[in-house]
C-alpha positions in Angstrom: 73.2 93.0 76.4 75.9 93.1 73.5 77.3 96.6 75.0 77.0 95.2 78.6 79.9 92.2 77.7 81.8 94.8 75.0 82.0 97.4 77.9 83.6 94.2 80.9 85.8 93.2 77.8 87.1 96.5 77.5 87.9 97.0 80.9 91.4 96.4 81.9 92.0 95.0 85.4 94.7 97.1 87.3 95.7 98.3 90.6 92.9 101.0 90.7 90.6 97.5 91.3 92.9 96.8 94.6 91.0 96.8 98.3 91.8 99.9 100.3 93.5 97.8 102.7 96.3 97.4 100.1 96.4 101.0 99.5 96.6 101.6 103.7 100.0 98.8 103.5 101.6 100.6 100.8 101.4 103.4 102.6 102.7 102.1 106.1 105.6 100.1 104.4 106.6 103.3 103.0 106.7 105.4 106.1 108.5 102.8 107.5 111.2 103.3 105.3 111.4 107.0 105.4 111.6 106.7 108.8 114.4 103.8 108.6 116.5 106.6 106.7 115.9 109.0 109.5 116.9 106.6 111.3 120.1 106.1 109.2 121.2 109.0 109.8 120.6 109.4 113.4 123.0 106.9 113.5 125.7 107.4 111.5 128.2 105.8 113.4 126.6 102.3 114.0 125.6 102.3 110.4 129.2 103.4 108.8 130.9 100.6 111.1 128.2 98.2 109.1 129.3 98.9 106.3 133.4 99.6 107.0 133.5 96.3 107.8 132.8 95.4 104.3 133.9 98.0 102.1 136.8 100.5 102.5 137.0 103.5 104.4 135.9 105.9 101.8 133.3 104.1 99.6 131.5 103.4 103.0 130.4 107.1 103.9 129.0 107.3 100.6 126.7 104.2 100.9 125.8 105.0 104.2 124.9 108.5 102.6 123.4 107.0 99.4 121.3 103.9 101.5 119.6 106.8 103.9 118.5 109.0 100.5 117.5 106.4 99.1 115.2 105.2 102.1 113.9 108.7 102.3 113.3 109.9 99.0 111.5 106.3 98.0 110.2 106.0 100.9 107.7 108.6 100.5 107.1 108.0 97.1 106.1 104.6 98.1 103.9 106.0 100.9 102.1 108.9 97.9 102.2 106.3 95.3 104.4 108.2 93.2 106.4 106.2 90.4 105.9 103.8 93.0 107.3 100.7 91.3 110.5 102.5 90.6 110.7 103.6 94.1 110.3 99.8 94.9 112.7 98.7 92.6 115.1 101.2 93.8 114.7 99.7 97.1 115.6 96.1 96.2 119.6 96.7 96.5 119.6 97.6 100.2 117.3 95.4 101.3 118.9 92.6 99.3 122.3 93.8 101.1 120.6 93.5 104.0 119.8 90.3 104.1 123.4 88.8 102.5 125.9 91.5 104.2 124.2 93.2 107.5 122.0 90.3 109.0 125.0 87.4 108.7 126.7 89.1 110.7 123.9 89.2 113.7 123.3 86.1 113.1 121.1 84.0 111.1 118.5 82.7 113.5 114.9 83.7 114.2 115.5 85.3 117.4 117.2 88.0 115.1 114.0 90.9 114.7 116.4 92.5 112.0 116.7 89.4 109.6 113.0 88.9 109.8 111.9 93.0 109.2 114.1 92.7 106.4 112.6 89.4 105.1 108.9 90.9 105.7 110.1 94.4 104.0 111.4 93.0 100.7 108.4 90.3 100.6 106.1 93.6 100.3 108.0 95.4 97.9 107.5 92.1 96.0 104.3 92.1 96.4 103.5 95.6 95.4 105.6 95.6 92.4 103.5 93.0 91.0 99.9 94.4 92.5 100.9 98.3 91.8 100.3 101.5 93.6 96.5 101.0 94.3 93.9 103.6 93.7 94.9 106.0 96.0 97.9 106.7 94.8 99.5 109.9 92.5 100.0 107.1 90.2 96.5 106.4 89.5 94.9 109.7 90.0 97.4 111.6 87.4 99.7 109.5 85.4 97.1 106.6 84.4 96.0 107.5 80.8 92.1 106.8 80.8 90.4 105.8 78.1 87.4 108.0 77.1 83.8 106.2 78.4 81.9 105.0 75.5 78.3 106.6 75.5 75.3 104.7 75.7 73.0 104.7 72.8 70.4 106.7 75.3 73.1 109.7 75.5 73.9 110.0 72.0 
């Protein structure tokens, strides 16, 4: 009984206790954003007049360069669960520009699909950098030190 309530007290609670659902979200939000830097860059032109319109003429090919890596390369480490919360994290300036420089523009309504993906996109990277990478994830399989399992008294 005594190495019953030693063994839950010892257990740490973490992101290897999520649902699989949680797991199959992380992984969708970050295909999504691979794909929205593919999709950068398929459209250069529409997303270099986005940002000309706030920044000068050469600082704005570089961000357009720097905001379509950065969707791609986090994007699948999100989806592998690879350093995921410093994928997330490095996420949080474009969506954040987003929603204060691209979507006023369009205009701040409801009927705008672009203000509302980006509202839904950085309320999951929210919520994933506080729930972690789940258990499928590289994350958990490799870089979670484990502690060794205590042995019953019966092994010994």
């Amino acid at each position: 009984m005594a190495l019953a309530q030693e063994l839950r007290s010892n257990r740490r609670v973490n992101s290897a206790n999520n649902p699989v659902w949680m797991d199959g979200l992380r992984i969708i939000l970050g295909l999504f954003l691979f794909l929205k830097g593919i999709l950068f860059l398929e459209h250069t032109t529409d997303v270099f007049y986005i940002f000309s319109a706030s920044q000068d003429f050469l600082s704005a090919g570089k961000a357009h360069l720097l905001t379509s890596m950065v969707h791609i390369v986090g994007g699948l480490m999100i989806a592998f669960g690879l350093l995921t919360r410093l994928a997330l994290l490095c996420q949080f300036p474009i969506l954040i520009g987003a929603l204060l420089i691209v979507n006023p523009q369009r205009g701040l309504s409801v009927s705008n699909p672009e203000l509302i993906l980006s509202i839904l996109i950085t309320g999951l990277l929210l919520f994933f950098m506080i729930v972690g990478p789940g258990r499928y994830s590289v994350d958990n399989k490799i870089l979670r030190q484990r502690k060794p399992e205590l042995k019953s008294p019966a092994e010994a």
